[in-house]
C-alpha positions in Angstrom: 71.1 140.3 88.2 73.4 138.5 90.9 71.5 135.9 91.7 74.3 135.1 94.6 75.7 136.9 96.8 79.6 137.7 97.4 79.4 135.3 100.7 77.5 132.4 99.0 79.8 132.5 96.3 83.3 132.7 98.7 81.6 130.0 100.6 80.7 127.6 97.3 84.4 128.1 96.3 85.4 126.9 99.7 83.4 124.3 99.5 85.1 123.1 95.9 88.3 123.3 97.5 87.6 121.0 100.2 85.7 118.5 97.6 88.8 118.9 95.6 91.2 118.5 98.5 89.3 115.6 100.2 89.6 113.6 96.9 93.3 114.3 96.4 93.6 113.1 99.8 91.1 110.1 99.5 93.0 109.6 96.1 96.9 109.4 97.3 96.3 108.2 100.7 93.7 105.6 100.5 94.4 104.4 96.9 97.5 104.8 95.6 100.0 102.8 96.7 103.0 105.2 97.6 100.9 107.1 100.2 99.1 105.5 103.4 101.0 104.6 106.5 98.4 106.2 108.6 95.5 105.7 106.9 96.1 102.1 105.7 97.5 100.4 109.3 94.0 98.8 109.6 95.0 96.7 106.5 97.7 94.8 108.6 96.7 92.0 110.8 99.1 90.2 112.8 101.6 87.9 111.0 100.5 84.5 110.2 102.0 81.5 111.6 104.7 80.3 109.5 105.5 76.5 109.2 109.0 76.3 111.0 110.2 74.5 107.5 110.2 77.8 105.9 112.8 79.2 108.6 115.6 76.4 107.3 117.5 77.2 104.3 116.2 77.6 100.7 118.1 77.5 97.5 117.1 77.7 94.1 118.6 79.3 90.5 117.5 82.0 87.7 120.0 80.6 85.1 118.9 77.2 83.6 115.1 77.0 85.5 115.3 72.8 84.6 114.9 69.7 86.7 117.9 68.4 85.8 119.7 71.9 86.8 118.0 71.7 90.3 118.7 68.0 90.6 122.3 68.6 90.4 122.5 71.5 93.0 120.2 69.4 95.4 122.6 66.4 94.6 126.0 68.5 95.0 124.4 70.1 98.6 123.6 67.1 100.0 126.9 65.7 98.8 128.9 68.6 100.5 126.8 68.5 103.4 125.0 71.8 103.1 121.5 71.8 104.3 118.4 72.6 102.1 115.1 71.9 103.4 113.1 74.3 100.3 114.1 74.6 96.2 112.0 77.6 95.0 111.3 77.2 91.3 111.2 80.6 89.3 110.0 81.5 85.8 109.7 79.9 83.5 108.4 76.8 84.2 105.1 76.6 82.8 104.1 76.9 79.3 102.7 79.8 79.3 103.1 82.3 83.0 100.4 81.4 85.3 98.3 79.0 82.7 99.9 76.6 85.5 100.3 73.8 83.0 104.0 72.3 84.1 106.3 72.5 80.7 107.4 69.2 80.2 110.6 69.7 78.2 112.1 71.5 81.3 110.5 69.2 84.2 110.0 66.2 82.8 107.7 63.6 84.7 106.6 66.1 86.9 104.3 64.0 89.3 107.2 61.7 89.7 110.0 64.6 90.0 107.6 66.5 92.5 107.2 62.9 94.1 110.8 62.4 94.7 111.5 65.4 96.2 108.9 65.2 98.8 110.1 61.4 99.7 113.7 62.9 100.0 112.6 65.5 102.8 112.2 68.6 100.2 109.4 71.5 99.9 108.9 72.9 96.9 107.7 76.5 95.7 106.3 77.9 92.7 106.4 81.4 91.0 103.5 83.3 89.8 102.1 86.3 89.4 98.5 87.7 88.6 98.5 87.9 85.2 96.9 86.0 82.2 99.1 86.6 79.4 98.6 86.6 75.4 101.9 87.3 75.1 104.6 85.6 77.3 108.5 85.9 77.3 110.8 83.0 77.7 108.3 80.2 77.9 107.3 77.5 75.4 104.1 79.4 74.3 104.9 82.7 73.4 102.0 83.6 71.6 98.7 82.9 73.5 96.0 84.7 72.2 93.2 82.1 72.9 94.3 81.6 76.8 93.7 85.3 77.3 90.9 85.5 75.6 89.2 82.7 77.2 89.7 84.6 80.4 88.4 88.1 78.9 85.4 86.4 77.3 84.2 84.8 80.0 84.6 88.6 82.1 87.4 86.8 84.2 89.6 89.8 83.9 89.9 93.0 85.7 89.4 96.5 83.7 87.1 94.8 80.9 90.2 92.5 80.0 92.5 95.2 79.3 96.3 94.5 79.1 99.6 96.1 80.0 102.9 95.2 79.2 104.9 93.6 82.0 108.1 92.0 82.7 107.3 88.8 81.7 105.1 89.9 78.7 101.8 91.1 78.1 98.5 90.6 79.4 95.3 90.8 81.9 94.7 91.0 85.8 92.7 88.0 87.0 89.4 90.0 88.6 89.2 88.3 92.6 86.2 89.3 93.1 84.5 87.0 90.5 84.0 83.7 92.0 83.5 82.1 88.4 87.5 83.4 87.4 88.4 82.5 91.0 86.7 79.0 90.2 88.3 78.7 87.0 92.1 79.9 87.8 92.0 77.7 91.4 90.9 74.9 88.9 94.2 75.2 86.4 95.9 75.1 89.9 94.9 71.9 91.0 97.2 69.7 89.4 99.8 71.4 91.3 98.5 71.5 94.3 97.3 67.0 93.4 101.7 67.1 93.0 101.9 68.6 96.8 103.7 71.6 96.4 104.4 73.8 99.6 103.8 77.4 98.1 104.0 80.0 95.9 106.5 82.8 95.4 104.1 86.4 94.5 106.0 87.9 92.5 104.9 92.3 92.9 102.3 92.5 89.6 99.8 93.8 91.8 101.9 96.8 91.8 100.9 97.2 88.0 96.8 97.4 88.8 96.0 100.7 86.9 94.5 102.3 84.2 96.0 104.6 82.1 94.8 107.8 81.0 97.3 109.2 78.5 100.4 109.1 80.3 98.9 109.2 83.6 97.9 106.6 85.8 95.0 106.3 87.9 95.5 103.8 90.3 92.1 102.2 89.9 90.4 99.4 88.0 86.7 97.7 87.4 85.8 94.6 88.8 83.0 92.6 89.2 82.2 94.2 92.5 83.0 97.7 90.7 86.0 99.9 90.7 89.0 98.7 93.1 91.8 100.9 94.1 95.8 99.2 93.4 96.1 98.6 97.2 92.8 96.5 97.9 94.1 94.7 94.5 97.1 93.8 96.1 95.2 92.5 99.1 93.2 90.4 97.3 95.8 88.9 95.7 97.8 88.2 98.6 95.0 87.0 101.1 93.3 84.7 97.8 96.6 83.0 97.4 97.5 82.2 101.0 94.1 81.4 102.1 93.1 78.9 99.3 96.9 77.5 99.6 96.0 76.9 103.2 92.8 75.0 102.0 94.7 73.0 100.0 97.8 72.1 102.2 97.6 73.3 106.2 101.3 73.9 106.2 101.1 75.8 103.0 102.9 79.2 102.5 103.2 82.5 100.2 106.6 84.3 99.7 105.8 87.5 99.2 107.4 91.2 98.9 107.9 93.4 102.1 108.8 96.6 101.7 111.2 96.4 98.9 111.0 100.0 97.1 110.4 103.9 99.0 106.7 104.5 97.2 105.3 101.4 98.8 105.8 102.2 102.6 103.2 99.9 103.9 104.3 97.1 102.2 103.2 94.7 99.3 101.3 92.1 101.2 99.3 92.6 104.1 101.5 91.3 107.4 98.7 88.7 108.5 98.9 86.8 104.7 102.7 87.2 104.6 104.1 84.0 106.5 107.2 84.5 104.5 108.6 87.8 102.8 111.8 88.9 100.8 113.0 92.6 99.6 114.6 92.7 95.9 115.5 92.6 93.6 119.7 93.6 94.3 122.7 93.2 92.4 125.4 91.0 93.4 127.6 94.2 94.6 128.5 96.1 97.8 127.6 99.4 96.7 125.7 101.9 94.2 127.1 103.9 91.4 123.4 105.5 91.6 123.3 105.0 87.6 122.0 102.3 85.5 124.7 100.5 84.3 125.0 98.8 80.3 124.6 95.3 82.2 121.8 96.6 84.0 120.4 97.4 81.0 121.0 93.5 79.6 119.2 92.0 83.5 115.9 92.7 81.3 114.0 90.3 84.0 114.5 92.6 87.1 111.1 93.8 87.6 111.6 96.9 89.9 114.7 98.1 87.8 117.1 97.2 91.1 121.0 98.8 90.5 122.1 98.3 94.1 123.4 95.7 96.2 123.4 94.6 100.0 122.8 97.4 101.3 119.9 98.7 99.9 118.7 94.6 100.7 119.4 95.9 104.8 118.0 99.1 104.7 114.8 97.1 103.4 115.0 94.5 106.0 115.1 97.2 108.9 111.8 98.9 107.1 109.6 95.7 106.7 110.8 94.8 110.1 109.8 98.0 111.6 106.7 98.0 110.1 105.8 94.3 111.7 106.7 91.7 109.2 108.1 88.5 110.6 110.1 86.4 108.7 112.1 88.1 106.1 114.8 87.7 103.5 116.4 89.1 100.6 118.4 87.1 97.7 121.8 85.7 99.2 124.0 87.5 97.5 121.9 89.1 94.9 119.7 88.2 92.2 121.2 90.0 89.0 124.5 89.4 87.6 126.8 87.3 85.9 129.7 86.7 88.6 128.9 86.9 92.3 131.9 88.4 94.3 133.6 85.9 96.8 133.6 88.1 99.5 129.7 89.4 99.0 128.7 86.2 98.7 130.1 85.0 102.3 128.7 88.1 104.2 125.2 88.2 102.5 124.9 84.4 103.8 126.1 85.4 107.1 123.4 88.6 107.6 120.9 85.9 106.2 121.9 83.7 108.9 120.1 86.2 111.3 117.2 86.7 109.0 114.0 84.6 109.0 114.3 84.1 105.6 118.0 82.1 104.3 116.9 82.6 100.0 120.3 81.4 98.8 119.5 81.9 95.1 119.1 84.4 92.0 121.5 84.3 88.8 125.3 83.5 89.2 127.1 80.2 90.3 125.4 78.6 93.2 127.0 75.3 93.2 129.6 76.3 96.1 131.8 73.0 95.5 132.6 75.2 92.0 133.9 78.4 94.2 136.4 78.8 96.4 137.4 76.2 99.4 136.5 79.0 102.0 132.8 80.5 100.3 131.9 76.6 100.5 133.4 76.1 104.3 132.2 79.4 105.7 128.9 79.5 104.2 128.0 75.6 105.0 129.0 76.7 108.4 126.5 79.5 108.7 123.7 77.5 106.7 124.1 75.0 109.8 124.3 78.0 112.7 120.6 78.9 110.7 119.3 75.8 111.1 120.3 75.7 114.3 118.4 78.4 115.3 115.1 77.4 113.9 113.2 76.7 117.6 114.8 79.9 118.7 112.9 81.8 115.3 109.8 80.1 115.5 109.5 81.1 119.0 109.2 84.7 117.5 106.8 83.2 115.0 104.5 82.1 117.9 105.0 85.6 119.5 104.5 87.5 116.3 101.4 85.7 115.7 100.1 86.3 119.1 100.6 90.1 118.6 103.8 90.3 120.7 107.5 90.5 119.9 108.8 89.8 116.3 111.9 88.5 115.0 113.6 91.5 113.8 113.6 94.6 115.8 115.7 98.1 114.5 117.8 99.7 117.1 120.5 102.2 117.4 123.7 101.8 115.0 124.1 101.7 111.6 121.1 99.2 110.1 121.5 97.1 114.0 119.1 95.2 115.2 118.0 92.8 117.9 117.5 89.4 116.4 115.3 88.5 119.0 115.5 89.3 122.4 118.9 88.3 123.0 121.4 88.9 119.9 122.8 92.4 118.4 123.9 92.0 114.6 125.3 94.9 113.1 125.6 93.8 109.3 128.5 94.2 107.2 128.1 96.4 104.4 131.0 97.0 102.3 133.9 95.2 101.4 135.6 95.7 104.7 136.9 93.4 107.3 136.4 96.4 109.9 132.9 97.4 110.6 131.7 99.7 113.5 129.1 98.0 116.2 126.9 99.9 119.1 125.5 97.5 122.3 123.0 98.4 124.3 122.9 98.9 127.9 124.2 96.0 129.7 127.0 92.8 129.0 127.3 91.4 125.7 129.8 88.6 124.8 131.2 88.0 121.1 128.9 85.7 119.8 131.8 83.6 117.8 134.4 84.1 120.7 132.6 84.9 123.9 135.2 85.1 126.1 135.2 88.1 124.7 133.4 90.7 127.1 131.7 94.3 126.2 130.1 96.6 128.8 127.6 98.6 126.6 126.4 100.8 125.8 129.8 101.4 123.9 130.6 102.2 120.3 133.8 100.6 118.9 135.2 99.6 115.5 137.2 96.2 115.0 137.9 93.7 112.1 135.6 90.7 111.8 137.5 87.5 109.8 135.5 86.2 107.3 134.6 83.3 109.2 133.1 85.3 111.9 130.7 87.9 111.2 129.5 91.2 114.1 126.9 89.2 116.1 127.0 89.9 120.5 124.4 88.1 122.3 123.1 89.4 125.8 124.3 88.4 129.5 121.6 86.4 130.5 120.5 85.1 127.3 119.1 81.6 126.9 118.9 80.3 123.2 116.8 76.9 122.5 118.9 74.8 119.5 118.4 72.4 117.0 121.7 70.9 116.6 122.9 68.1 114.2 126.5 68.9 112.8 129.9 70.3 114.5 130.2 72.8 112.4 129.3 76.0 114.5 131.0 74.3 117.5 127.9 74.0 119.7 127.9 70.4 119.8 127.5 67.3 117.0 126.0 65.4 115.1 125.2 63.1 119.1 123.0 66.1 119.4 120.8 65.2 117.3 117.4 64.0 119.0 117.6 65.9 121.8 117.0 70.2 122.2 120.2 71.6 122.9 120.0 75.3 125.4 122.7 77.8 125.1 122.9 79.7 128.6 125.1 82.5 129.7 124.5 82.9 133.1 124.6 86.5 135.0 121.4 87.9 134.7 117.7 86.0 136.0 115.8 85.0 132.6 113.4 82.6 131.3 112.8 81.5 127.7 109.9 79.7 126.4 110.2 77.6 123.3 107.7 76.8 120.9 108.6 73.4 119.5 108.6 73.8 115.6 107.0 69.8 115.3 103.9 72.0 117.2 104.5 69.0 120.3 104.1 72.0 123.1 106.3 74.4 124.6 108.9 74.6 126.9 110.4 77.0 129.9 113.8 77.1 130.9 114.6 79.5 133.8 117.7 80.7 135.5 118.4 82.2 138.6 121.6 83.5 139.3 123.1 83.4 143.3 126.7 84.7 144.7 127.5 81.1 144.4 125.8 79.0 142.2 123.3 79.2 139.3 120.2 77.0 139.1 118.4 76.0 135.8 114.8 75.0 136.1 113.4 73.0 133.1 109.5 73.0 132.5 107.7 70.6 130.3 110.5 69.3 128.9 109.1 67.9 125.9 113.0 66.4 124.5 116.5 65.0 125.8 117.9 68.1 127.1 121.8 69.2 126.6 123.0 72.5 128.6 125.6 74.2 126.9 126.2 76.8 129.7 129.0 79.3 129.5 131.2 80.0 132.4 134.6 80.8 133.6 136.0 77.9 135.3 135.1 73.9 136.2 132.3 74.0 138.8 132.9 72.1 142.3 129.3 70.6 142.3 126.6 70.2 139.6 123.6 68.1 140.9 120.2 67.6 138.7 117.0 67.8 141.6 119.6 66.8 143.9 121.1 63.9 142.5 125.1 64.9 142.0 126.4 64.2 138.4 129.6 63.1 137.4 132.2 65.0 135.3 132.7 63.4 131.9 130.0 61.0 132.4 127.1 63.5 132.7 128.7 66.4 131.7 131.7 67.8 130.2 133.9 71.1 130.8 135.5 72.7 128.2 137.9 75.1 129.9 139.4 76.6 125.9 135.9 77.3 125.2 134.7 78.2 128.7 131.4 75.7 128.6 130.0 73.6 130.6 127.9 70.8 128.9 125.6 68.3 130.5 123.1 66.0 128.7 119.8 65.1 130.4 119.3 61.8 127.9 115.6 61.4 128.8 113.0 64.6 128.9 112.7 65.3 132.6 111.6 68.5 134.7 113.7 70.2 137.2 116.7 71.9 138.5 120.0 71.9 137.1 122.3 73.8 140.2 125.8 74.5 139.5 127.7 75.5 142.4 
């Protein structure tokens, strides 16, 4: 007898297909990681705001991973004159990865090593990852059989203490959600933390938080507070890190992945506990063959199997940018590879220079004194236009944080973008002096000669020297500085103490700064007239030095109606069309030029 009718059973198979349906969807939108821009936006808070140390340049190596190694760079950088305010310190250099015990034979003396570079004006960050191994490649321990099972034994360990193989050898996901493992791996951290370092780089092993069943994998794991999914993993890990690093040291940060592969489109960390992010990990080369190469196959530490170069480090950029994240970088000039090419390595540090995030560093030759005469001349030059710009990024920092305009912003043109408000950069991306550029609406002047005039919107293609890179900042623009070197040519190293203002009158505009040493912020205005131009400074907070940018020497310039003199209070340079006037003491009011 049928107990059911034909409806009832059309209807219970209906209902199976939705249960089915809904868990697929629940499954690949909610829990795996390469699924979820809609679903997971509530994840993302807004960024964090990062300490503007992290916006100078960083530089560190992959090669020799010693003190001695990283003394000598520091020591041949300072020598030459090339500024480095962060060394980042990759694997190896503990004993075993993340037991977070320093290994000696590499950094010797650490407490006093760690000491000197803080005394000599350095930050310092760390690798790590999530993993406690009992098996670890290329540090002093190898074998560690009791370290992992001290953590499985205790129940410190996601997925009962269950291991995978990973880059960096083999071993168990510290479980968050334990506040005994939490106790016990912030514990081994300590002593670091007792040395004052700045930060850790978190490295993507989140990525890895699965189970396996056969040859498929589920992208869940148990945890103390019962199964987790990969992507609230990777939160954890992420918000943990930053948050108890904060606890630690209030100017504390996390380098962490962006978006830096196609099946994680909303990111590795979570924007509001990513105060600084990179994309890799490239090659040092221009462009794909598409194919794994026989010294790919030899670069056995590249986690995410990266075969391309600079471009696929733009096209990353432009993703994590669009998606919201602040301040980010990639690897200047790659991370894999024996020998980095001349040329790659001068226009990778140029697009850094218009990137939050200046990571010179990776494998191949980073002592520039060793290359050639112009990659050491052209790139010192650009490290110095970045730190230049630092109270012009951390503005964006401020405004990030406060949910409003971030530092990198996609527009029209091949991987183009507004680097702020006020600059266009249209990154090089093959070995080729000629590279096309599309402006906007409105006036844009060549940032490196701006005498140089485009009416936009306009598409054009022309050769960029290598000492110049395709960079047009807006009419009307006003640019806070931090200058201390003649490098760039916007002023010297009697610039230093005072907040230098790059105007280029023709349109009204304001721009408030947020003063990196957190003192305040202030407003410079300009208001443009048939005649004249006036300047009106705000809570000036330093001395103030107006490099303003116009055609010819003005009849009249007067400071809240006090008339200055030429070459006493201000100077006009009629080669480089600017007009410079110094304002030695931080005062309020209205510079008119007439």
């Amino acid at each position: 007898m049928n107990i059911l009718g034909s409806k009832s059973k059309k209807w219970i198979k209906i209902l199976l297909i939705t249960v089915v349906v809904l868990l697929v969807i629940y499954y690949f939108a909610f829990a795996y990681p390469f699924r979820g821009v809609p679903f997971n936006a509530q994840r993302h808070g807004n960024p964090p705001l990062t300490p503007a140390w992290a916006l100078e340049c960083w530089l560190w190596e992959d090669d020799a991973n010693t003190a001695e190694r990283a003394d000598t760079l520091l020591g041949g950088y300072a020598k030459y004159d090339i500024p480095v305010r962060t060394i980042l310190l990759d694997s190896p250099w503990s004993l075993r990865y993340n037991d977070f015990e320093i290994d000696t034979l590499l950094y010797p003396k650490p407490a006093q090593w760690f000491g000197k570079l803080q005394d000599n004006g350095y930050r310092v960050v760390l690798w790590m990852t999530t993993m406690v191994n009992s098996q670890s490649k290329d540090t002093r321990i190898r074998e560690s059989e009791s370290f992992f099972n001290e953590a499985k034994d205790k129940g410190y360990l996601a997925g009962k203490g269950d291991q995978i193989k990973w880059w960096k050898g083999k071993g168990g996901f510290i479980d968050y959600t334990n506040p005994d493992a939490v106790k016990w791996w912030q514990k081994r951290q300590q002593k670091l933390f007792d040395y004052g370092i700045d930060g850790w780089k978190l490295d993507g092993t989140g990525t890895l938080f699965y189970t396996l069943l056969g040859p498929i994998p589920f992208a869940y794991k148990t945890t103390q507070s019962g199964l987790m999914t990969t992507r609230t993993y990777m939160d954890y890990y992420y918000r943990d890190e930053y948050n108890h690093g904060l606890s630690q040291n209030p100017e504390f940060l996390t380098l962490a992945r962006a978006i830096d592969r196609w099946y994680h489109p909303e990111g590795f960390a979570p924007i509001d506990a990513a105060p600084v992010t990179w994309v890799g990990d490239q090659k040092h080369s221009w462009e794909s063959t598409g194919k794994i190469t026989e010294e790919d196959k030899k670069n056995s530490d590249i986690a995410m199997d990266g075969i391309d170069g600079i471009e696929l480090a733009i096209q990353n950029i432009m993703e994590s940018a669009k998606l919201g994240y602040n301040v980010i970088g990639s690897d200047v000039a790659g991370f894999s590879g024996n020998t980095i090419p001349p040329r790659l390595y001068i226009r990778w540090a140029q697009f850094s220079t218009f990137c939050g995030l200046f990571l010179n560093g990776g494998h191949g030759e980073r002592a520039l004194w060793k290359r050639s005469q112009q990659e050491l001349e052209t790139i010192r030059k650009f490290s110095w236009l970045h730190t230049e710009l630092v109270p012009y990024m951390y503005s964006y920092v401020v405004t990030g944080h406060q949910g409003g305009r971030v530092l990198q912003s996609p527009i029209e043109g091949k991987y183009h973008y507004l680097f702020g408000d006020d600059f266009v950069v249209a990154p090089i991306y093959r070995d080729d002096l000629k590279n096309k550029v599309t402006l906007p609406k409105g006036k844009w002047l060549y940032f490196f000669k701006d005498q140089e005039v485009v009416e936009g919107p306009k598409t054009f293609e022309r050769e960029f020297p290598l000492e110049e890179y395709p960079v047009y900042i807006r009419e009307g623009a006003i640019v806070p500085m931090n200058i201390e070197r003649g490098y760039t040519g916007f002023g010297s190293e009697t610039s230093k103490g005072s907040l230098t203002w790059l105007i280029y009158p023709g349109i009204d505009n304001q721009f408030t700064v947020y003063h990196p040493d957190k003192s305040g912020s202030s407003t410079v205005s300009m208001i443009n007239h048939p005649n004249s131009v006036e300047i009106i400074l705000k809570d000036a907070r330093k001395p103030s030095i107006l490099n303003i940018h116009i055609d010819k020497l003005p009849a009249k310039v007067t400071f809240n109606n006090v008339e200055l003199s030429d070459s006493v209070d201000y100077q006009f340079d009629t080669k480089k069309s600017r007009l410079v006037v110094k304002l030695p003491e931080p005062k309020d009011g209205i510079l008119k030029i007439e």
